[in-house]
C-alpha positions as CSV (number, residue, x, y, z in Angstrom):
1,X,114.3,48.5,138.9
2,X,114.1,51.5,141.6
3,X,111.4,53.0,142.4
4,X,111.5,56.8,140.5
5,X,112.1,60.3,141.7
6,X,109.2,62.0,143.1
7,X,110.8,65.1,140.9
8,X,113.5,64.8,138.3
9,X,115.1,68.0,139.5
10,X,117.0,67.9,143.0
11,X,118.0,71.5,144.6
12,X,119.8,72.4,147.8
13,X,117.2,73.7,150.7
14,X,119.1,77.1,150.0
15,X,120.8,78.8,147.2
16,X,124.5,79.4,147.2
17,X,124.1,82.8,147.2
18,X,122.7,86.5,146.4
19,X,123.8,88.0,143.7
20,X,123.0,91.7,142.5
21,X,122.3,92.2,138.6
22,X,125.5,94.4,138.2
23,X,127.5,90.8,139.5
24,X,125.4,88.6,137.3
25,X,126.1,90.8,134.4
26,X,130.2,91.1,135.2
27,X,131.2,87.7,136.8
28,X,128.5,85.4,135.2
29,X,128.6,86.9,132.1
30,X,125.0,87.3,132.6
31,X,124.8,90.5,130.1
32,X,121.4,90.8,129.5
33,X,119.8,89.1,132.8
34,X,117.4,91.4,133.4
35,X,115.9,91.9,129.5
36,X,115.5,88.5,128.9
37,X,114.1,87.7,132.5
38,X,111.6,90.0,131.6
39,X,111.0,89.0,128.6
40,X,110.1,85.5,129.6
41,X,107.9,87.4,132.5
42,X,105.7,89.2,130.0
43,X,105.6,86.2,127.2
44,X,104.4,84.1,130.7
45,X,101.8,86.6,131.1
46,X,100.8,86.9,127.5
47,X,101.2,83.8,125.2
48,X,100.2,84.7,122.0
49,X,101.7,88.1,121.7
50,X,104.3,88.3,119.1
51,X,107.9,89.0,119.3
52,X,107.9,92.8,118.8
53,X,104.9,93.2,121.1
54,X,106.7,90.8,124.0
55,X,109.8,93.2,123.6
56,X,107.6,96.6,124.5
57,X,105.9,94.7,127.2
58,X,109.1,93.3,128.7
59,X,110.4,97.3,129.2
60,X,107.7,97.8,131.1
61,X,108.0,94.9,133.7
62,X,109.7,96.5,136.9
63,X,111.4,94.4,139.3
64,X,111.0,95.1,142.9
65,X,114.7,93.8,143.9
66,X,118.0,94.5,143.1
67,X,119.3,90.8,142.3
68,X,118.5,86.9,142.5
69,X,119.1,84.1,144.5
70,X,121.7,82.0,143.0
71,X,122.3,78.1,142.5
72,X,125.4,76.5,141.7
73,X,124.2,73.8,140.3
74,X,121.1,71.8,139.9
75,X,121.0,67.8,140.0
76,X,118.8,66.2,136.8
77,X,117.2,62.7,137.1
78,X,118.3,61.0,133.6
79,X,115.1,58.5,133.4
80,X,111.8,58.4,131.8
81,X,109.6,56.2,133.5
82,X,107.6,55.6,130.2
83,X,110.3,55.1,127.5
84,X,113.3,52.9,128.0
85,X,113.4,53.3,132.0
86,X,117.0,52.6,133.3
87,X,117.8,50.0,135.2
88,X,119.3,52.4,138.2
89,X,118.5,56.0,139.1
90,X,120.8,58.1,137.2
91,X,121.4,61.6,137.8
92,X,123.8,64.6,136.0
93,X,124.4,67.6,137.6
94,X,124.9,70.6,135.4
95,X,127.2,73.8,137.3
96,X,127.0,77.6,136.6
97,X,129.4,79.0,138.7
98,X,131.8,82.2,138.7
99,X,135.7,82.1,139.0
100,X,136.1,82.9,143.2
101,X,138.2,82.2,145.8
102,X,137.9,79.4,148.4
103,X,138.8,79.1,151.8
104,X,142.3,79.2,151.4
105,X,142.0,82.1,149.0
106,X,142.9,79.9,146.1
107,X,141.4,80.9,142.9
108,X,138.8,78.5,141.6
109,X,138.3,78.4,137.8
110,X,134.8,79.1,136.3
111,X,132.5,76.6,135.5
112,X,128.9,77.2,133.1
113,X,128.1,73.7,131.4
114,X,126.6,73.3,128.0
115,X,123.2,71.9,128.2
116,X,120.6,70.1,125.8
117,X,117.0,72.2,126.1
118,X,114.0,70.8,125.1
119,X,112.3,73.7,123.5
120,X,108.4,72.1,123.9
121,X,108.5,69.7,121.2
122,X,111.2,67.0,122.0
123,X,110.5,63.1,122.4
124,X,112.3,60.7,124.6
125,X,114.8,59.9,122.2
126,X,116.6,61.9,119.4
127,X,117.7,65.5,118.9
128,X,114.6,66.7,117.4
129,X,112.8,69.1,119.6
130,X,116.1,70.2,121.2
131,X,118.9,72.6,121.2
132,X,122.2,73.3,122.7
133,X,122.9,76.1,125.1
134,X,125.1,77.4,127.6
135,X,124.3,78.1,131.5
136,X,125.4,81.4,132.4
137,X,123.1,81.9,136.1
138,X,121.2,78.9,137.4
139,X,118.8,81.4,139.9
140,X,115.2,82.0,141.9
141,X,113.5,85.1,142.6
142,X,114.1,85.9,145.9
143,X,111.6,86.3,148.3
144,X,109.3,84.5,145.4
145,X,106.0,84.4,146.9
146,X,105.9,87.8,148.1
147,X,107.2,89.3,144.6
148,X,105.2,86.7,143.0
149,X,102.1,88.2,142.4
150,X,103.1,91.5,141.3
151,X,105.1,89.8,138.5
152,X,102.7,87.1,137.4
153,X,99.1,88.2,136.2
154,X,98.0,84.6,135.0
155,X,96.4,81.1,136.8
156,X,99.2,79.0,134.8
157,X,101.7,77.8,137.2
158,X,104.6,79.5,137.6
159,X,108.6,78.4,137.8
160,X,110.0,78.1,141.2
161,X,113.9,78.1,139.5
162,X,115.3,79.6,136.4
163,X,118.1,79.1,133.7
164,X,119.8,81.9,132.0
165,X,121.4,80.7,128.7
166,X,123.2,81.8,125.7
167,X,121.7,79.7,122.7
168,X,123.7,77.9,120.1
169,X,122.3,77.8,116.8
170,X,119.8,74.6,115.8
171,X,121.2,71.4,115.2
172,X,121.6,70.9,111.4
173,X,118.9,67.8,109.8
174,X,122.0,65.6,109.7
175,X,124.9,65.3,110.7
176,X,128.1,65.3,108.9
177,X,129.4,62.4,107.1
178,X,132.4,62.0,108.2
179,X,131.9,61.1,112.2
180,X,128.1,61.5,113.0
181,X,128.5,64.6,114.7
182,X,126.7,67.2,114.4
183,X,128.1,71.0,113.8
184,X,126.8,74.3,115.7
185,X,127.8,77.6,116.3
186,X,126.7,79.8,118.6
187,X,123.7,82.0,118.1
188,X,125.4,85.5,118.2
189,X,123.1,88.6,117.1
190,X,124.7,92.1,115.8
191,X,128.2,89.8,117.6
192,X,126.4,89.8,120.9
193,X,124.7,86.2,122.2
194,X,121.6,85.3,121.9
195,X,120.8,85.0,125.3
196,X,117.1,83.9,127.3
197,X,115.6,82.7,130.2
198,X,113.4,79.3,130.4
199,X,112.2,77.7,133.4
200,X,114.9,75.1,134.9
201,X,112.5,72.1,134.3
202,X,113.5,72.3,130.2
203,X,117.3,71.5,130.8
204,X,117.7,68.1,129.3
205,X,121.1,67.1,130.8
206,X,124.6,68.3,130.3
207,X,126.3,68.6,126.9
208,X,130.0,68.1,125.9
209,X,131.1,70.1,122.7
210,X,134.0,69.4,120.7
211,X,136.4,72.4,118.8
212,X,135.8,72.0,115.2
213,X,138.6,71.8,113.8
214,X,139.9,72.0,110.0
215,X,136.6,72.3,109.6
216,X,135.3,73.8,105.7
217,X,133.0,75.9,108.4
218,X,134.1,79.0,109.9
219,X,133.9,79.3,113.7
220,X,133.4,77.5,116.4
């Protein structure tokens, strides 16, 4: 068996780019980037606030810079070197990236995986403890260590990268009958997405979904 990762995320020494919040927002379909950014900033800072107190800190979190550095993708080590170790190092590599135009000024589709996130609680094996969601900005705060401290006001150690994602809803106890699958839907509120930011390190691995078809469920 090979010897395992030193760290189960791999990045590239530099982003792929800068991106202003107005871009993230249009072309990423990062709508509410900043909100939930600082959201996750002030429920960092203050742990066992509740929900409605997290949401009147988060308006007051100012951010010193007018966008983030961005990743295209990040490269996730599939092993767990307690439980069921594989017998070679295998890695997925989720994408979040915007339609644009290469070299030859072709048009490139977009492309923001579905991901499994373990919300705290999941084991090594099994859906419980995790949920589906989609990668809409894969990002850093630029400049981090100098921004850094006026953001963070705690000793507990804090996220070099970030995931913005639009949640599905939680996997049913079982799944149907019929093939083993389970059904989800995404996790809209008032029709808008339920959308957050976590730290990169609780994407699980990439996630294919299926269209739902003739389904006695409405939606997809």
């Amino acid at each position: 068996i090979n010897e395992y990762p030193t760290a189960r995320i791999k990045m590239t020494k530099n982003p792929s780019c800068f991106a202003k919040f107005n871009v993230l927002e249009k072309e990423y379909g990062a709508e509410h980037i900043q909100s939930a950014l600082a959201y996750y900033i002030a429920k960092h800072n203050n742990p066992t606030c509740t929900h409605e107190e997290l949401q009147t800190m988060a308006e007051d979190v100012y951010f010193p810079f007018k966008g983030l550095d961005i990743y295209y993708q990040a490269k996730l080590w599939l092993g767990h070197s307690k439980v069921h170790p594989l017998s070679a190092n295998e890695y997925d590599v989720v994408y979040a990236k915007p339609s644009r135009k290469n070299k030859r000024q072709q048009i490139l589709p977009c492309h923001f995986d579905t991901v499994l996130i373990n919300k705290g609680t999941a084991k090594a094996v099994g859906i419980i403890g995790h949920c589906v969601a989609q990668i809409r900005a894969i990002f850093s705060i630029p400049q981090g260590k100098k921004f850094l401290k006026g953001l963070y006001h705690t000793n507990k150690p804090v996220p070099q990268y970030y995931v913005y994602l639009e949640m599905f809803e939680p996997f049913d106890s079982e799944p149907l009958e019929n093939h083993g699958l389970y059904y989800i839907t995404r996790n809209l509120q008032s029709k808008q997405s339920n959308a957050i930011v976590l730290p990169l390190s609780h994407v699980q691995r990439s996630v294919h979904l299926f269209p739902a078809f003739h389904t006695y469920k409405t939606g997809i």
